[in-house]
N, C-alpha and C positions, 0 to 999 in steps of 0.2 A: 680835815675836820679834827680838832681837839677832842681826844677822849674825854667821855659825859657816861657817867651813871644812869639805864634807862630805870629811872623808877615811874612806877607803875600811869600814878597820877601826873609825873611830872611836875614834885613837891617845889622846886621851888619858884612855882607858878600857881599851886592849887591844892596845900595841905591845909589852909582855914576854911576853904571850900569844902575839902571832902572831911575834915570832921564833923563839919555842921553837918553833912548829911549822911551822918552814919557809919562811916567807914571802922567795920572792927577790924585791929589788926590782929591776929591772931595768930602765936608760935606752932600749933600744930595744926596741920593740914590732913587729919587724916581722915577719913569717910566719918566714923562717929562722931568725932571733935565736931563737924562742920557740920554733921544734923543735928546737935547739941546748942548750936550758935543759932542756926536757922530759926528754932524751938524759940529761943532767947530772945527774937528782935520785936519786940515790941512796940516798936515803934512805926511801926509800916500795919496796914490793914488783916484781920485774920485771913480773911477770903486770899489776900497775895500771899500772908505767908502758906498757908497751905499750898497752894498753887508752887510756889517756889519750894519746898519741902517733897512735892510729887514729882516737878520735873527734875530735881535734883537724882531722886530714884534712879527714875527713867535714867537719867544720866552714867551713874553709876552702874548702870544695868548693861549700857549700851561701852562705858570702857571696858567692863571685866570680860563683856565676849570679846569686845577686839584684840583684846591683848592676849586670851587666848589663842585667836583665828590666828594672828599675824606673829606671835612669838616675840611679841612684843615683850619686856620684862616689866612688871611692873617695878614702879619707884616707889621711894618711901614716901614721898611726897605728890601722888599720882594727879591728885588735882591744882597745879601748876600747869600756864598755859602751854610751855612747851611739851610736856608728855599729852596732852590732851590733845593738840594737832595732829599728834605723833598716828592717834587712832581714833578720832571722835570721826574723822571724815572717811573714814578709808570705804563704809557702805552707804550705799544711798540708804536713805529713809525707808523704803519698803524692805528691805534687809531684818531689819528691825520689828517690823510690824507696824509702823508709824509713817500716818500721812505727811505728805510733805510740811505742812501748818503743823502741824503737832510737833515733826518734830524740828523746827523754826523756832515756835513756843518754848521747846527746852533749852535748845540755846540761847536764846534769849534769856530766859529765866538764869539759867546758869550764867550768863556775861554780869549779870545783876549781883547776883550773889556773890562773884570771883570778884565784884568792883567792892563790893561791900568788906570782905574779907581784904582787900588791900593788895590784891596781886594778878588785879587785871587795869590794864590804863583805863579810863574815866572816860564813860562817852553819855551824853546827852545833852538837850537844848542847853545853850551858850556854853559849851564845854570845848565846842569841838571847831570853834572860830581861827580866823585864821591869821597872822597877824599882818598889820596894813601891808606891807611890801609883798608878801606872796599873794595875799589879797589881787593887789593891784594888778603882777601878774596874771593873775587866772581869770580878772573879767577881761582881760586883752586873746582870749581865748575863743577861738570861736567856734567850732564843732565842740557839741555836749558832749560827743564819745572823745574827746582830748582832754576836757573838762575832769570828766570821769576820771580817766585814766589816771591823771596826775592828784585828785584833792586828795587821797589820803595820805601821798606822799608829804604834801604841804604840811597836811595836818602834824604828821611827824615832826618835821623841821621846823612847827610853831612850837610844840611842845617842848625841846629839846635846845630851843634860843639859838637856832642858826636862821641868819638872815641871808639873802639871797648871793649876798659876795661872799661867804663864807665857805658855799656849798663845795667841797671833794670830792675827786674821784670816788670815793669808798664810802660816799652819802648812801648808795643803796645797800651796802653791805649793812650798813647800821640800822637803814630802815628795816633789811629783812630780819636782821636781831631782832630787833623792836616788836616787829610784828608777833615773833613767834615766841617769847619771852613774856611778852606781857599781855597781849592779843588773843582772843580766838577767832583764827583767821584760815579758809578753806584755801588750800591751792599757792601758799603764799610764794613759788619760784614761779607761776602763769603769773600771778599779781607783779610784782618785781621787775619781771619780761617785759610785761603790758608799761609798766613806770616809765622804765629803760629808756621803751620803743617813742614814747608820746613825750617823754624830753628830749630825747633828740630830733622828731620834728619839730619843737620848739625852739629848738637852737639854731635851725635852719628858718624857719619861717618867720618868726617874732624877735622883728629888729629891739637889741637892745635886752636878749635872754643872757642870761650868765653861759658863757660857752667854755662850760666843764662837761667835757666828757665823761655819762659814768660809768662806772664798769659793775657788770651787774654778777653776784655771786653764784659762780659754777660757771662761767661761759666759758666755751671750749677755746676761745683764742683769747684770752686773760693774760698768757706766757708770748703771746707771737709779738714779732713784728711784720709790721707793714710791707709789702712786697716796694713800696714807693719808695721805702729808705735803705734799699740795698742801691748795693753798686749800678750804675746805667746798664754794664754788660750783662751785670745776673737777669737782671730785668726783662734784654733783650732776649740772653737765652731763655725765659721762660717763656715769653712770646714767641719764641720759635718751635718750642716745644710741643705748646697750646694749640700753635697754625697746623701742626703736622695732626695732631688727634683730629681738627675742623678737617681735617681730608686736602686741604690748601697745598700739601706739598706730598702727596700720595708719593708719587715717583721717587721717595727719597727716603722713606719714613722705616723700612724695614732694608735690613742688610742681607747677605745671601739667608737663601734659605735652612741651608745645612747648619747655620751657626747658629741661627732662630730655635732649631729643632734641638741640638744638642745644648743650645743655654734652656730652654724649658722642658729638660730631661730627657726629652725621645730621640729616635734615630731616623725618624723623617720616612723609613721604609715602609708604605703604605698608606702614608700622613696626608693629608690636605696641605698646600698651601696659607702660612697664615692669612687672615682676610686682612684688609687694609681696610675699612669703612669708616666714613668719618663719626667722629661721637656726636653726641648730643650736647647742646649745650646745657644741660644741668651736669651732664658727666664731667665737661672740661672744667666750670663751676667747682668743682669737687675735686678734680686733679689740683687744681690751684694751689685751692686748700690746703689739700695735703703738703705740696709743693713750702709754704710756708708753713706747716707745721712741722716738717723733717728738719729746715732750717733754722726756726726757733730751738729747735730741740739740740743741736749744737752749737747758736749763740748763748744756750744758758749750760753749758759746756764750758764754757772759755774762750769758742772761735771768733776772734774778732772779725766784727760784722765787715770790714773794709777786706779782708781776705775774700770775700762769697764774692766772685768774680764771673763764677759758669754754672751750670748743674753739675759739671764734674766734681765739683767742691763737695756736693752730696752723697757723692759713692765713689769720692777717691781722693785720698787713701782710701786702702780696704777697713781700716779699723770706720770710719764713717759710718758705714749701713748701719752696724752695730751698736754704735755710739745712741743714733739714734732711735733704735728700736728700744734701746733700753730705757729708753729716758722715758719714754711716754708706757713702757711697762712697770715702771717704776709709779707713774702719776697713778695708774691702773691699781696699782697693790694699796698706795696710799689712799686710792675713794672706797677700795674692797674693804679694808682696817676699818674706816670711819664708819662707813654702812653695818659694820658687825659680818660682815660676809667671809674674812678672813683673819686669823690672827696676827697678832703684829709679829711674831717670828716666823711669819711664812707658813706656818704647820698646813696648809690647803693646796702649797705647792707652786710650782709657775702657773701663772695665769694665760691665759691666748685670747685672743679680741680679735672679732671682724677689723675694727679699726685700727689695730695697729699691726693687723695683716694685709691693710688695703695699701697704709706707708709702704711695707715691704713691697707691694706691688709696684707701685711707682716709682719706686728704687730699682726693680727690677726693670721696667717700663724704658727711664733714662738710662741705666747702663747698654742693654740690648740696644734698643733702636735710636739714641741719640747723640750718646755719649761712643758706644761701639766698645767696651771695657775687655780683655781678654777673657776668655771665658773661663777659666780659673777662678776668677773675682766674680766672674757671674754665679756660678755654680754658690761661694759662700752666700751669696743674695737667697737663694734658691733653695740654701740651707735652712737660713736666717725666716726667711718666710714660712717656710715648713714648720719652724717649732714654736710659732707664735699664730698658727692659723687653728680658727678651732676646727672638731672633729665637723667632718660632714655631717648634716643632717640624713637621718636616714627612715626616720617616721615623723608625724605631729608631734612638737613639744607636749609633753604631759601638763600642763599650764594651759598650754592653748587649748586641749583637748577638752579640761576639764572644763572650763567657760563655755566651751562650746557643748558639750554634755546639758550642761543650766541651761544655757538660751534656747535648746532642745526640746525641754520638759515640754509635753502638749500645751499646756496653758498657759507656762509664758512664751510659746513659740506663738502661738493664736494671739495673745496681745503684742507681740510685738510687730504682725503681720497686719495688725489693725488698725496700728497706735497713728500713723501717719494722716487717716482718714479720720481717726477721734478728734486728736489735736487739731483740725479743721472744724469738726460737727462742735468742739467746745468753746472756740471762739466769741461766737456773741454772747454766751452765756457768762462768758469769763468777764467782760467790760471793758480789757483792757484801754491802755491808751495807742493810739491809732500805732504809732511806732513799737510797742512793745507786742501788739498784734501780730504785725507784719512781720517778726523776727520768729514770732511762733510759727508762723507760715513758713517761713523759709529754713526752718531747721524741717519741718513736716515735709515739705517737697524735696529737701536732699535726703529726707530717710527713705523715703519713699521710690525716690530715682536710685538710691542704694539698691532695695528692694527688690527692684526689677532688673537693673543693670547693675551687677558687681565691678563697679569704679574702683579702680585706686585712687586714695585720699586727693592725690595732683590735679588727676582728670576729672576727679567731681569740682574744686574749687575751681579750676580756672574753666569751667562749661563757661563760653561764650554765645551768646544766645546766636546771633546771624553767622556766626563762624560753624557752630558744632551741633545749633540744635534744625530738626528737618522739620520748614514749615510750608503748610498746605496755606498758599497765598493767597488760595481763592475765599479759602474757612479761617486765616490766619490763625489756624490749629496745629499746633504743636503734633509732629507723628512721631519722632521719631529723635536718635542721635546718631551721628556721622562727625566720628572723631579719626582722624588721619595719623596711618600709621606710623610718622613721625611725633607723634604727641605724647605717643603710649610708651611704656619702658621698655617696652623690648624692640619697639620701631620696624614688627617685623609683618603685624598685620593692624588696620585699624578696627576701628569699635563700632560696628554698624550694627545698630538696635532699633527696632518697630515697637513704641510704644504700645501698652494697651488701652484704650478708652479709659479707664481710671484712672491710669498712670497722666495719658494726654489731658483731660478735664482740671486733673491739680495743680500740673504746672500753667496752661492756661490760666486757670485764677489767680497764680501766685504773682502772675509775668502781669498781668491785666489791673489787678486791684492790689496787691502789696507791695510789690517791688517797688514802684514808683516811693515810696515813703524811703526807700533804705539807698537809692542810689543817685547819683546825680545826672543828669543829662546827657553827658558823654560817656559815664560809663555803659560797658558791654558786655559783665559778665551778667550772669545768672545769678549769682550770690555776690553782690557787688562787699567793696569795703570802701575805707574811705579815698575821696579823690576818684580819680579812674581805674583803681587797681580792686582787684579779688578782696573777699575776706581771706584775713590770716591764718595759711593754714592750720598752723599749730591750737589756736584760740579756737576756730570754726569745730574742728574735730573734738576738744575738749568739753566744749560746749554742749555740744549734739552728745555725746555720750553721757553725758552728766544728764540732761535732760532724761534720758532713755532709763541710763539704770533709775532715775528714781521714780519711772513708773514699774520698771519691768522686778528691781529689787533683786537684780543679778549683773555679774562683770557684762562691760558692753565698751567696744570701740569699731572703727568706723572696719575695720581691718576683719575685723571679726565676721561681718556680712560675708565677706568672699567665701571665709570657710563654711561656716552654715550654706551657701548657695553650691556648694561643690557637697558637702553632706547628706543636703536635698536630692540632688540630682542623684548620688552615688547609694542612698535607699533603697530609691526607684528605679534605677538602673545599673546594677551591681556590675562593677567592672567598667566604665563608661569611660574612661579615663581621655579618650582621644575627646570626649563629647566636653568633659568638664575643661576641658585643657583650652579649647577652642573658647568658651563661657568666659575664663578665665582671663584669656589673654598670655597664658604663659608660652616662654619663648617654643616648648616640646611638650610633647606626652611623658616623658619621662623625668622632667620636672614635677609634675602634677603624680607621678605615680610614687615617687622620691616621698613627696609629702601627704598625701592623703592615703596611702597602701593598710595604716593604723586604721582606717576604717573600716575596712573589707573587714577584718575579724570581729566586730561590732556586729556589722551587718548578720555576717557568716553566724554568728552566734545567736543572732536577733530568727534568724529564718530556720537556724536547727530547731529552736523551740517554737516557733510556730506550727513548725513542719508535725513535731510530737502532738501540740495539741491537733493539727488535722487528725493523726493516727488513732490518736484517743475519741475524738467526734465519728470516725467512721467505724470502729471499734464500738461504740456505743449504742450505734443504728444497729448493726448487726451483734448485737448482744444475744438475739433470740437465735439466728443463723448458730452464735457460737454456743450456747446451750443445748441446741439441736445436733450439732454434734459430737457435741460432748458426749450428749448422753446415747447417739447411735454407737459410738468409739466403746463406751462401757456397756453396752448390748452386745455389740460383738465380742468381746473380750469374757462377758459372760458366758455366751450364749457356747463359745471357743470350745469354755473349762467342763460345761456342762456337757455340750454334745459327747466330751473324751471320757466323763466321770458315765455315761448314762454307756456310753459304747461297751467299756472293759466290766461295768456291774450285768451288760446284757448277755457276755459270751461266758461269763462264771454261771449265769444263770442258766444256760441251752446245755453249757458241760454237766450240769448239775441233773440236769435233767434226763442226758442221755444215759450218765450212769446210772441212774435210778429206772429206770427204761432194761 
């Protein structure tokens, strides 16, 4: 794609348009300037400018908290659309104090005003047409959610005068400038993903799409290549690698024991055997991955790609491991710089990453058990992975903590314990359209089976209705879920859960009267997507959480259920850890006690002071008890001084008396 200037309107398609309707361009962008202009326009009805003058406030009201909350800085120039995505979205609406519609209305109002002042792109009737060739494309489209997916991208590439042969690789990178540049636009790397994902079904599906693959901005394999375009042998060793994790070649997979034990540091004297079981396949999934991102990371080295003949290429020579740990700590320091997380002279120090401790692992992985490397070379592995692994967890992140603290509060713990049953009771009142109904339902009945059953995000979207969930065939009533312990992450037990009668009742309605609008024929999941396949997890999650904060107006993800349900239970039964642990799904008890232990002093401190005010209430009852003794304690004590004062005045007086006598 030829570099293009994105101006706002896309002038040189629509500058005698937006003069006619008002467009002031105006040098200063500062909070007063632009309620000085607002003032100014007279040409639009009182009642709107007012309207646009108020939610402009509101506006301003809502970036000066976020860029406090978030440390955000402000700019000179703060209402420009990229500083304003930066924080307009970061809370839901109820954050704020503002209903959803309200606060819709301001952004709204605000997109109006940003259009008017000249530094937001131009949207309204015949504005936003598309031109004949991408046109013609997109009525060749047949799923509305593909539809969707794709017009705003067109819309872009109408604006910008690229026709459909023209389209690059790097069209979405410009789209997401665009967006964020001249746009106000929530979420815009889900928006971009979602672009990505519904052009490349289209390249596959729709004879006669332009078949440019795009690469969408930030994707983790942007840098790799292809496992297809190495050498036949690299290949086959990777398949042989692959087959030994599938358990396919157990009898072969680990070397003696001794050599296992002393390449991962120990002396074996006392030790287990290591286990051999085979992975899962989203694990070997993910070895792959890695597998090709250890190798990327030394063809953008210099190693020519025709040399990658085995895995031993990956961790030998010895300088290799290191090569490539550096490379992707390197990419690490470069996203920490951009983010503002670290300075560009390091001053933060080295970084350590799960992910570029998982490379180390798999590096470790092929030398031990496939490659067989001296252990000399293993031990630098051993090294190398040490100073790039971060520290152990050893309490709740202070982060997760605090969200979980909010979703805590009694009343929004109470609505959010309700909201799944609301969003059902507000349905017909809402009117929606039959399919936009149905999607409220089905986010309702996965909060809801959250609720009761602490899923992981995997095992809630891929619930297969005859595979996972348990029905009573006589009442074709939903009881229950019986997920098998290969499904679960730990594959060590499964998920056997007896609904409750509330629980049972909703998905029942969901599975009876909505689902059928969201899924096709053959699909079989629970929360279908398109085709036969699940919704996406990444989308499905985003979703659900967006909907939730912006009733509950606090941080909310799907992940977040588990801790609040281990919270719950650890309230009510302080110390339960084997009980939460089983709830859970985690592999041990001492995982579960590893992370949730920061609660106990919560608790512990929640029960001292209760404990005080019992002391103080039974203290209270017997206030009269403790007056009563008080004042027998100061009787006797009187009674003490007197008896000894009356004894020695009585024998001065008998002496007195005998002398006198």
């Amino acid at each position: 794609m030829t570099s293009r200037s994105h101006t706002p309107d896309g002038s040189h398609a629509h500058d005698s348009g937006a003069a006619r309707r008002g467009v002031t361009m105006i040098g200063d962008l500062s909070t007063e300037a632009i309620r000085a202009t607002i003032v100014s326009w007279h040409d639009i009805p009182e009642s709107r400018r007012r309207n646009w003058a108020s939610s402009f406030n509101v506006a301003d009201g809502i970036v000066r908290r976020m860029e406090a909350e978030t440390g955000i800085a402000p700019v000179a120039e703060r209402w420009r659309c990229g500083h304003l995505n930066a924080v307009l979205w970061r809370k839901p609406p109820a954050f704020h104090g503002l209903a959803d519609r309200r606060f819709g209305d301001v952004v709204s109002h605000l997109r109006q005003i940003l259009i008017r002042l000249g530094v937001h792109a131009e949207t309204g009737t015949g504005l936003n047409t598309l031109a004949p060739a991408w046109q013609e494309l997109m009525d060749r489209i047949e799923p509305p959610e593909r539809k969707r997916g794709l017009v705003r991208f067109f819309r872009f590439l109408t604006v910008v005068l690229i026709a459909p042969e023209e389209v690059t690789t790097h069209a979405l990178e410009d789209f997401a400038f665009w967006l964020d540049d001249v746009t106000l636009t929530d979420d815009i790397p889900a928006l971009v993903r979602r672009t990505a994902s519904n052009w490349t079904w289209a390249m596959r599906e729709i004879p006669g799409w332009p078949q440019v693959e795009l690469r969408r901005p930030g994707m983790r394999d942007e840098f790799t290549t292809p496992l297809d375009r190495f050498p036949d042998s690299f290949q086959q060793d990777v398949d042989r690698f692959l087959d030994g994790l599938r358990g396919h070649r157990l009898g072969g997979v680990y070397r003696a024991p001794g050599a296992v034990f002393r390449a991962a540091g120990q002396d074996g004297r006392g030790a287990k055997a290591p286990r051999s079981r085979a992975q899962s396949p989203r694990t070997i999934k993910t070895r792959a991955e890695q597998i090709r991102a250890a190798a990327a990371a030394l063809l953008q080295q210099g190693v020519p790609l025709e040399s990658m003949t085995s895995l031993r290429d990956l961790v030998s020579p010895p300088e290799r491991p290191r090569q490539i740990l550096e490379f992707h700590l390197n990419r690490l320091r470069a996203r920490m710089t951009a983010a503002g997380r670290r300075d560009a002279d390091g001053a933060e120090g080295d970084p350590t990453s799960g992910y570029v401790a998982a490379l180390a692992e798999v590096l470790r992985m092929i030398a031990v058990h496939h490659v067989g490397l001296p252990e000399a070379e293993i031990e630098e592995i051993l090294h190398l992975r040490a100073a790039v692994r971060p520290e152990t967890q050893g309490t709740m992140n202070e982060t997760v903590a605090r969200k979980l603290r909010a979703l805590n509060e009694p009343d929004t713990l109470a609505m959010l314990l309700h909201l799944p049953a609301e969003w059902m009771r507000r349905l017909p009142e809402l009117q929606l359209r039959p399919r936009d109904a149905a999607l409220v339902a089905m986010y309702a009945t996965a909060l809801e089976i959250l609720l009761a059953v602490p899923l992981r995000r995997r095992n809630l979207i891929e619930l297969e209705i005859e595979r996972h969930l348990v029905i009573d065939h006589r009442t074709s009533a939903v009881t229950g879920l019986d997920i098998p312990a290969a499904a679960t992450k730990t594959r060590k037990q499964p998920i056997v859960w007896d609904f409750t009668p509330r629980v049972a009742a909703m998905i029942g309605t969901y599975i009876s009267k909505y689902r059928p609008l969201l899924a096709g024929g053959d699909n079989r999941f629970l929360f279908p997507g398109l085709g036969d396949r699940h919704r996406d997890p990444g989308d499905f999650a985003n979703e659900l959480s967006t909907r939730v904060e912006r009733e509950l107006g606090t941080d909310f993800n799907l992940h977040l259920v588990r801790h609040l349900t281990a919270w719950r239970l650890l309230k009510r039964i302080p110390g339960a850890y084997e009980l939460v642990s089983r709830v859970l799904g985690h592999a041990s008890p001492k995982t579960t006690m590893t992370y949730y232990c920061g609660l106990e002093m919560i608790f512990a401190v929640r029960e001292a002071s209760r404990l005080l005010e019992l002391d103080r209430i039974e203290a209270n009852r017997s206030q009269a008890r403790f007056a009563g003794a008080r004042d027998r304690v100061r009787a006797r004590r009187r009674k003490g001084r007197n008896a000894g004062t009356t004894g020695t005045n009585g024998a001065k007086a008998k002496g007195a008396g005998n002398g006198a006598a």
